[in-house]
C-alpha distance (Angstrom), angle and dihedral (degrees) to the residues before:
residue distance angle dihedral
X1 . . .
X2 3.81 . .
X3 3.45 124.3 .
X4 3.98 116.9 -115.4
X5 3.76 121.8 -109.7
X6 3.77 91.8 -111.3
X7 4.20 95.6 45.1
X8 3.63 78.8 54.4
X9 3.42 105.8 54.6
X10 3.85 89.5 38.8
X11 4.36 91.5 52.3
X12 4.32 75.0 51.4
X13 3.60 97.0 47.9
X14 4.21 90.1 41.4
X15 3.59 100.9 45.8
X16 4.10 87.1 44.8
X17 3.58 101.8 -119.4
X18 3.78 100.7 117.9
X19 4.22 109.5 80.4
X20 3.51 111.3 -55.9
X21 4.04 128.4 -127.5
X22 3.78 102.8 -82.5
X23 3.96 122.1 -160.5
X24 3.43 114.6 -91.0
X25 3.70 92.6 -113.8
X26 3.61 98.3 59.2
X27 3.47 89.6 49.1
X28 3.55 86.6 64.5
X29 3.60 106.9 38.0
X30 4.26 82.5 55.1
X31 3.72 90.0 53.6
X32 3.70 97.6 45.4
X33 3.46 91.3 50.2
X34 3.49 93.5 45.6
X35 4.39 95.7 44.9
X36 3.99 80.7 48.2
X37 4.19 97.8 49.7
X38 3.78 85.5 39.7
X39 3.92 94.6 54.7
X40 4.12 90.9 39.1
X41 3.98 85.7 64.9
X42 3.52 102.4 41.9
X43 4.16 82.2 50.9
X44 3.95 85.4 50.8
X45 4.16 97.2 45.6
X46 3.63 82.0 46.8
X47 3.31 98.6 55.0
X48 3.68 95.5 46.4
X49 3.74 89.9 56.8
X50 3.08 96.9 44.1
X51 4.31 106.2 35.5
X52 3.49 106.1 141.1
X53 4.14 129.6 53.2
X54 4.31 103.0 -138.5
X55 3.68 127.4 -166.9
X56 3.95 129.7 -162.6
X57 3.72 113.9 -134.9
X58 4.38 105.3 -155.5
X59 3.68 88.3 -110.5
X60 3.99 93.0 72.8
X61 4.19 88.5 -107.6
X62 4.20 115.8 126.7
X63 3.54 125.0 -137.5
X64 3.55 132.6 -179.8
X65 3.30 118.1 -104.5
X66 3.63 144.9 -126.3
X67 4.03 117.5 -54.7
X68 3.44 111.3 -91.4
X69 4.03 116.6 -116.0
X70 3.91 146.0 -173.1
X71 3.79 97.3 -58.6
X72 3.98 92.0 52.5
X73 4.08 84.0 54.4
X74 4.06 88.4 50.5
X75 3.76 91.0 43.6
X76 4.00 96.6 53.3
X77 3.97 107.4 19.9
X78 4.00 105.8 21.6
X79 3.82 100.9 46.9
X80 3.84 95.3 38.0
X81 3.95 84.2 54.2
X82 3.64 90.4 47.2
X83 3.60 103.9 46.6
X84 4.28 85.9 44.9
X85 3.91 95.1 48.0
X86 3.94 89.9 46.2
X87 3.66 95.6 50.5
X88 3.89 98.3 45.4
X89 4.00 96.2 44.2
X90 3.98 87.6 46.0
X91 3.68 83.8 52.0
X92 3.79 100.4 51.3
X93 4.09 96.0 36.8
X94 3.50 82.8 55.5
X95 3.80 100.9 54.1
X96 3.72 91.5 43.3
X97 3.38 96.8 55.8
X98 4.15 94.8 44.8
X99 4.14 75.3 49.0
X100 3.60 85.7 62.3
X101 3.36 118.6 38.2
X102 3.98 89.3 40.3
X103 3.67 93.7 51.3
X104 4.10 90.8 -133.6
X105 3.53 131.0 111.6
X106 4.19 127.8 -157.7
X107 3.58 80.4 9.0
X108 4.45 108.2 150.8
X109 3.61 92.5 -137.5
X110 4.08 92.3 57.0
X111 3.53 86.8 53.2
X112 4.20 98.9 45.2
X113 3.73 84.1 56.7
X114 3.50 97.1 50.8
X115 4.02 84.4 45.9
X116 3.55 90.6 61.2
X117 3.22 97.9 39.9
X118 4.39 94.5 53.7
X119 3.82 81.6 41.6
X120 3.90 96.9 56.0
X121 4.23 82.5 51.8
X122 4.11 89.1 47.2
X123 3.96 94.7 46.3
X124 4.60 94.5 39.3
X125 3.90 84.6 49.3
X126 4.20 98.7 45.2
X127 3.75 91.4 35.7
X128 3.89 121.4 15.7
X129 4.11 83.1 -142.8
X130 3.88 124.4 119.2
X131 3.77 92.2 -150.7
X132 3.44 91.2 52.5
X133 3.62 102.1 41.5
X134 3.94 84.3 49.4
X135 3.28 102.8 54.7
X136 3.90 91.8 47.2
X137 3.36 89.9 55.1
X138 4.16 95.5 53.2
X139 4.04 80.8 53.9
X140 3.19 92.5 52.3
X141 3.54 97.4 41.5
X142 3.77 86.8 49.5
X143 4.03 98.0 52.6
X144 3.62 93.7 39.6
X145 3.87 90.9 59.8
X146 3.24 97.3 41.4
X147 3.84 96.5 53.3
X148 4.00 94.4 43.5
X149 4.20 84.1 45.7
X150 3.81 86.8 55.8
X151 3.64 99.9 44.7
X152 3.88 121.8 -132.0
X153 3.62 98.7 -63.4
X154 3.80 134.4 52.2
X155 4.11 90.3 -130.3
X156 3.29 116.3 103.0
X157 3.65 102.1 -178.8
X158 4.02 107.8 36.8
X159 3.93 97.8 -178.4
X160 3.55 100.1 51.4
X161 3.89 90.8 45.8
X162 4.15 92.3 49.2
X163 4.16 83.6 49.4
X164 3.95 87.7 55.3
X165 4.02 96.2 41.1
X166 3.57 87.2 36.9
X167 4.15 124.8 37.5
X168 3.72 117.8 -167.6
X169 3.93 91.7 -142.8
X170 4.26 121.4 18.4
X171 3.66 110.2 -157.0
X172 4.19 119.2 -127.5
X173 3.79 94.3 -127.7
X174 3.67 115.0 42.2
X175 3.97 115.5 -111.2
X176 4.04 120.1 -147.9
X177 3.52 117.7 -131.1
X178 3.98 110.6 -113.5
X179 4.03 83.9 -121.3
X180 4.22 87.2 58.0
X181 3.98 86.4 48.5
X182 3.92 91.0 47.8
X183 3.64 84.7 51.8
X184 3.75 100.5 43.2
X185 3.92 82.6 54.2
X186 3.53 102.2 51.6
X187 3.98 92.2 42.0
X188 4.26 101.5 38.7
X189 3.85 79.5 172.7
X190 3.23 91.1 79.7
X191 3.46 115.7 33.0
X192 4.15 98.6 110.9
X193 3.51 86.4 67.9
């Protein structure tokens, strides 16, 4: 019989093979870099929408505008970078310490705190409002848990998927399936097809 999605992941977590606990510092320095690459591109797509600074004269005529300077670059590239690092290094300081003070690691509820926590940060820096900042943090809390309750991928049974993607032997001629014949029976309509 199959093993269970949960058995699974617990015969990974036992034997070691799922991610290992990682110091709290490299946590960290991944995130950072990560919240700081993250903002760097959103500056860049940014700027490629947005190249060129216009102006409209009164008599319907555009211009270009004046040169752009240091406090566009802090507007579109710094701030983006700062809001992305703080959110992601709020997130993973967060799960490491529920890690530690509630002994479990990989465990969904670890990670819904941590959620809510990183989505407090993104709702207080977008909005300066409680409710809002609340409320962004239960949805974050929310989809957090429910992706690291799920695992990273949407298959729940991996060897009986590779079998179907994968047979060991192909026959020459093809076979029908005694379901496909039980069809073709009931429908004779279709049974060229």
């Amino acid at each position: 019989m199959a093993k269970t999605f949960f058995e699974r992941r617990r015969e990974l977590y036992e034997s070691g093979q799922d991610y290992g606990l990682t110091p709290i510092g490299t946590k960290l320095y991944f995130a950072a870099a990560q919240g700081i690459g993250t903002g760097i591109s959103y500056g860049v797509v940014y700027w490629a929408f947005y190249p060129d600074k216009m102006m409209f004269s009164h008599k319907n005529t555009i211009t270009t505008g004046p040169s752009r300077g240091l406090n566009y670059l802090k507007a579109t590239m710094l701030r983006p970078t700062v809001y992305f690092t703080a959110i992601s290094v709020t997130f993973s300081a967060v799960e490491s310490l529920l890690e530690e003070l509630r002994g479990s690691h990989k465990d969904p509820w670890n990670t819904a705190g941590a959620g809510f926590a990183a989505g407090m940060v993104m709702g207080g820096f977008f909005t300066r409002r409680f409710d809002i900042a609340s409320m962004a943090g239960v949805g974050s809390a929310i989809l957090m848990g429910a992706i690291e309750l799920n695992g990273p991928t949407v298959i729940t049974d991996p060897e009986s998927q590779h079998e179907k993607m994968f047979p060991v032997k192909v026959p020459i001629k093809y076979e029908e399936s005694e379901e496909l014949s039980g069809l073709k029976d009931k429908y004779p309509a279709y049974k060229d097809n």
